[in-house]
C-alpha positions, -999 to +999 in steps of 0.1 A: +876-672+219+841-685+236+811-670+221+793-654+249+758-672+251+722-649+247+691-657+263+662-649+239+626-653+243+597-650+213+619-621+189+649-619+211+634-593+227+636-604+261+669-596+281+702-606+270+725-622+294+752-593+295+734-569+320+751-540+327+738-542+362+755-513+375+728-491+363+698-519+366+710-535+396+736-534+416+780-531+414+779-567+425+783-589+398+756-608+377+760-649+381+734-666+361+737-705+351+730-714+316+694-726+310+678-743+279+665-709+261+703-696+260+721-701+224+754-693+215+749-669+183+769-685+155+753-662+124+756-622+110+717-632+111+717-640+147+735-610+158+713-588+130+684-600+147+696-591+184+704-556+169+669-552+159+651-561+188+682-547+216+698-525+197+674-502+178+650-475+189+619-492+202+590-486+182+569-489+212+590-471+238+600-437+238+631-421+248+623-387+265+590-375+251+593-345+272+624-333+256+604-307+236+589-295+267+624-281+279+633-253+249+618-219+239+594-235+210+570-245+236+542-230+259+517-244+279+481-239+268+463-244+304+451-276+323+423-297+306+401-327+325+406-347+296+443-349+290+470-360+317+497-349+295+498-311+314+503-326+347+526-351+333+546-329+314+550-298+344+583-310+359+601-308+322+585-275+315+593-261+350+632-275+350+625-295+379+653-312+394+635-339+402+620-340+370+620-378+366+606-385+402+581-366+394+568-372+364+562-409+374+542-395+405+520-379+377+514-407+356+546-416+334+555-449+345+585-453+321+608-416+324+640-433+329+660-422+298+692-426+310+686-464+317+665-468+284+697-451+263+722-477+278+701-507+274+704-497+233+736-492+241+742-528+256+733-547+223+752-528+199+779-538+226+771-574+222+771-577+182+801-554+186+815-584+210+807-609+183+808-597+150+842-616+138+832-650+157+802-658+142+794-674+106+784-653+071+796-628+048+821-601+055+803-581+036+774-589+059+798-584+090+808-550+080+771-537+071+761-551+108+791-537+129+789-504+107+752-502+121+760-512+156+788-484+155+769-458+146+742-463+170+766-465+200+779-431+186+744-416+184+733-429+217+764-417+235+763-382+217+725-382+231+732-395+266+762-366+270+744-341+256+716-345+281+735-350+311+767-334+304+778-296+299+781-282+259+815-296+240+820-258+238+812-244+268+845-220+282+833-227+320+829-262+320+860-275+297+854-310+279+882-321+298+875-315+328+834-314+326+818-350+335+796-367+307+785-403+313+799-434+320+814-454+286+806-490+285+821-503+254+814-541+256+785-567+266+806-586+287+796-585+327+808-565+352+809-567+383+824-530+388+807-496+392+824-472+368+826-436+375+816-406+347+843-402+319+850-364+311+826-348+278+859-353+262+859-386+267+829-393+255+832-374+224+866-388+216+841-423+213+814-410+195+840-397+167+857-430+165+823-451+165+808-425+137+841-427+118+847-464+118+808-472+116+807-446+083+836-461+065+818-497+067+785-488+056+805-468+029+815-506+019+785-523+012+751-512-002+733-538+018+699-529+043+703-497+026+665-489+037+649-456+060+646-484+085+679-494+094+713-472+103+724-465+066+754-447+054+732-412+042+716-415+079+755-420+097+772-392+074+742-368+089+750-377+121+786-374+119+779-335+104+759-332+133+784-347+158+815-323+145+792-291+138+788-298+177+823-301+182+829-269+161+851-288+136+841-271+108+859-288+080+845-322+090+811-311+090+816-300+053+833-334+042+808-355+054+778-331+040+797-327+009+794-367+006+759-367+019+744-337-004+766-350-037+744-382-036+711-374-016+699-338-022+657-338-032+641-321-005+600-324-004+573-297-020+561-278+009+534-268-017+522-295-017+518-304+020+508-273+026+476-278+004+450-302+021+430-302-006+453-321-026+459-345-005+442-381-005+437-391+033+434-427+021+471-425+010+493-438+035+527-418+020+504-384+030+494-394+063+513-372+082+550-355+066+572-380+089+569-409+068+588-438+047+577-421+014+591-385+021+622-386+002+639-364+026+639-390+053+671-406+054+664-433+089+631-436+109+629-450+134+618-449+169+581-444+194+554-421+183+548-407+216+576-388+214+549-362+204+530-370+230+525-339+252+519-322+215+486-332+211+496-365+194+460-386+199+433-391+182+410-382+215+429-350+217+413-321+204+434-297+215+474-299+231+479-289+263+515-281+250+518-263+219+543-239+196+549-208+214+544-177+203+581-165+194+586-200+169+551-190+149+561-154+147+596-163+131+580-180+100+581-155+070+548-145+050+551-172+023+567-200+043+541-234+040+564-249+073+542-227+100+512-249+088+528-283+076+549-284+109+528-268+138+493-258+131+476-288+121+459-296+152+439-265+147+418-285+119+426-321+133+437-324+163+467-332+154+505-323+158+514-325+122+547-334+118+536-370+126+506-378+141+492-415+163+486-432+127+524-428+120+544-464+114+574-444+138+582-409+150+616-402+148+638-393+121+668-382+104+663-360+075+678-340+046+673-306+050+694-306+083+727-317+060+720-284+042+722-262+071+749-280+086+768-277+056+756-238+058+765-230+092+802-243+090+803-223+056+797-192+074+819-203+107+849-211+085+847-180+065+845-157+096+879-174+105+896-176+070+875-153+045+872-172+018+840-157-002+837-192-016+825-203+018+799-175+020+784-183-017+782-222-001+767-210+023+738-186+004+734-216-019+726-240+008+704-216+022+682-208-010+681-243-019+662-251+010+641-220+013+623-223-025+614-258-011+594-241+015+580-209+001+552-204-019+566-195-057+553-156-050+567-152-013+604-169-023+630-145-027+665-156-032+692-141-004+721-131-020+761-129-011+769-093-018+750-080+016+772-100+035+808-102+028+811-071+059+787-088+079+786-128+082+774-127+118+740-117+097+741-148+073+751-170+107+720-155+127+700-163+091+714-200+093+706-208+130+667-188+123+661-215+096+673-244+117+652-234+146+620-232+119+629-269+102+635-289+125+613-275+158+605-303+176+628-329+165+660-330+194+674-304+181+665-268+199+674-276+235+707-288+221+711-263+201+704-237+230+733-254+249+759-249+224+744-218+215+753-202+249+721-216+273+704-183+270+675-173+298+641-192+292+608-182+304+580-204+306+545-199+321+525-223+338+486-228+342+480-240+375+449-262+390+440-233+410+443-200+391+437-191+358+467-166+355+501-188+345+525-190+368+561-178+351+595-204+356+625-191+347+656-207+333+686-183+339+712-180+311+740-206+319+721-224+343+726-258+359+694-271+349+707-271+312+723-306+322+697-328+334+698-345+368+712-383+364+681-408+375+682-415+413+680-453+406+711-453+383+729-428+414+717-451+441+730-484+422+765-470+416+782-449+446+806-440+419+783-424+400+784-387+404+753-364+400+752-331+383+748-297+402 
């Protein structure tokens, strides 16, 4: 087999040669002749390299920074002269279904997630494309396409869960429902493809998470918060199946997650700014390579940025809405760690513009994974063990959060004769820990897409102006980019 060659230029960051023009382009396909900066990559380090640079999140480029702006933790806090983030940010928090035409007319010049999702997409295709032709360790090979797998699964489980109905939904069938296109190698193309079914797509996402989870199981190599690692790939395969409402998966790969990573951080102590030392980069914000919860980071700080994130922002023109600050308990340190620092600093706390990157996957999600299938399964097969899992989970990560006074343990006995209690308990505390981290619009979709209200400040009047989201709408799938549509006649666009 011919290796297929790469162009590179400075940190093989420029383009590689397998464009997947259908969605950059045109269907036609692309013809290039080789030129003097092309190489032919014969090394795991060559292809670990192009991963970095084409396959990762880029630390400079974010993926949908409005994403935040779309669920029911958010509210608008009026127009300001000094911020362009509430223009910028209207057509998310309105539904628009023109949301990305818009938002470049208003000053985002770079909206285009769909694109930005399959260009990751394209080099984990190419290393995937090369892994067993090129030179080094299998060791090394297995670590690399491990990584490379379970970044195609998270990017496709992203890209369908953005433009595609809910794996559960009862009106739109995975079968039947359209998700997004799967492009599983670098080579060109010179054919448009049309939209494979949510079922599809899901059926890929399991087998890249699967294979990519037994490599990385293989090999404690690049085992850093900075690369795809086997902690960060068993998260997102508990994610990917609690999703998918496979409830025993989700408990096999938390049980291997939690039996080898289970410290969760002192909310305490964040919670106390007194004793914290400013100078100290690991305290900096809570999103950071030193919190022992984090299990990968990666990915743009301006993610935040209709939050407040800048250090010329005094206040957000975005901010937590009322009904996510009301649902933290007396007692719970995460209403201040996670939301409220901008009151003092300016800042949205849970990263902030000094952060190295913005994005992460983290701990405490494993927990209430783990928790929410405990409670799912037992309501199908009443086995009280599940429920005491479940409580356990639960109580672990509340006395991490709570002051020592205000925690008070939950306990099994009130629920054996109601678990749809413990469940509603389970889904309150994922809404409170992870606010503002991809995971409440999603969670709303599979949840049922209940009704949203959101409420506007306009240039001209000072009373907000309310949008509504009916339950079960079509804006709960996002509209496909017109300049992917218009480059592929085959691509169809959502309602």
């Amino acid at each position: 087999m011919i290796k297929q060659p790469i162009r590179t230029s400075g940190r093989y960051a420029s383009c590689i040669l397998f464009v997947v023009v259908l969605f950059f382009g045109s269907c036609t396909k692309f013809l290039d002749q080789p030129s003097p900066d092309e190489f032919k990559p014969s090394t795991v380090a060559d292809l670990r390299k192009i991963l970095r640079y084409e396959g990762y999140p880029d630390a400079n480029r974010s993926f949908h920074p409005y994403m935040s702006l779309l669920d029911d933790d958010i509210k608008c806090m009026g127009p300001d002269e000094g911020s362009s983030c509430w223009r910028q940010g209207r057509p998310a928090f309105t539904w628009s279904k023109k949301m990305y035409r818009e938002m470049r007319l208003n000053g985002d010049n770079d909206p285009d997630t769909y694109g930005k999702y399959y260009q990751r997409i394209k080099g984990c295709n190419v290393v995937l494309d090369n892994i067993q032709l090129v030179k080094g360790r299998q060791v090394e090979k297995d670590q690399l396409e491990g990584e490379a797998l379970a970044l195609r699964a998270y990017y496709y489980f992203m890209l369908v869960n953005l433009y595609g109905w809910p794996f559960n939904d009862l009106l739109h069938p995975p079968d039947k429902a359209l998700g997004v296109p799967l492009i599983l190698s670098g080579k060109v193309t010179d054919a448009c493809l049309r939209r494979n079914t949510v079922q599809e797509v899901y059926n890929q996402v399991v087998n890249d998470i699967t294979e990519g989870c037994l490599l990385l199981e293989k090999t404690d190599e690049h085992q850093n918060v900075f690369s795809m690692n086997k902690y960060a790939a068993w998260l997102l395969a508990s994610r990917i199946f609690l999703y998918m409402e496979n409830w025993d998966n989700v408990m096999v790969y938390n049980d291997k997650l939690l039996a080898e990573r289970f410290q969760l951080e002192n909310m305490r102590f964040w919670a106390s700014m007194s004793f914290r030392d400013t100078a100290d980069k690991s305290q900096e914000c809570y999103i950071n390579p030193f919190n022992k919860e984090i299990l990968f980071l990666y990915g743009c700080v301006n993610e935040y940025s209709f939050l407040g994130l800048s250090k010329f922002n005094t206040t957000p023109r975005y901010c937590a809405s009322d009904a996510l600050n009301a649902s933290y308990e007396p007692g719970d340190f995460r209403a201040d760690v996670y939301l409220n620092a901008w009151k003092t600093s300016g800042e949205f706390s849970k990263v902030n513009y000094k952060a190295r990157l913005g994005k992460s996957f983290r701990l405490p999600e494993a927990y209430l994974n783990r928790a929410e299938a405990c409670v799912r399964k037992y309501m199908q097969r009443g086995d009280a063990a599940l429920l005491q899992k479940a409580v356990t989970d639960l109580n672990h990560l509340r006395q991490y959060r709570f002051s020592s006074k205000s925690f008070i343990p939950i306990t099994v006995a009130g629920y054996y004769n109601n678990p749809q209690q413990l469940l509603q308990l389970c889904l309150e505390e994922r809404r409170r820990e992870l606010c503002f981290e991809e995971q409440r619009w999603f969670d709303l979709r599979r949840l049922g897409m209940p009704a949203i209200t959101h409420f506007y400040y306009t240039d001209e009047k000072k009373k907000p102006v309310a949008y509504q989201l009916p339950g079960k709408s079509n804006n709960y799938v996002l509209q496909i980019p017109d300049v992917a549509v218009v480059n592929n006649p085959l691509l169809e666009q959502n309602p």
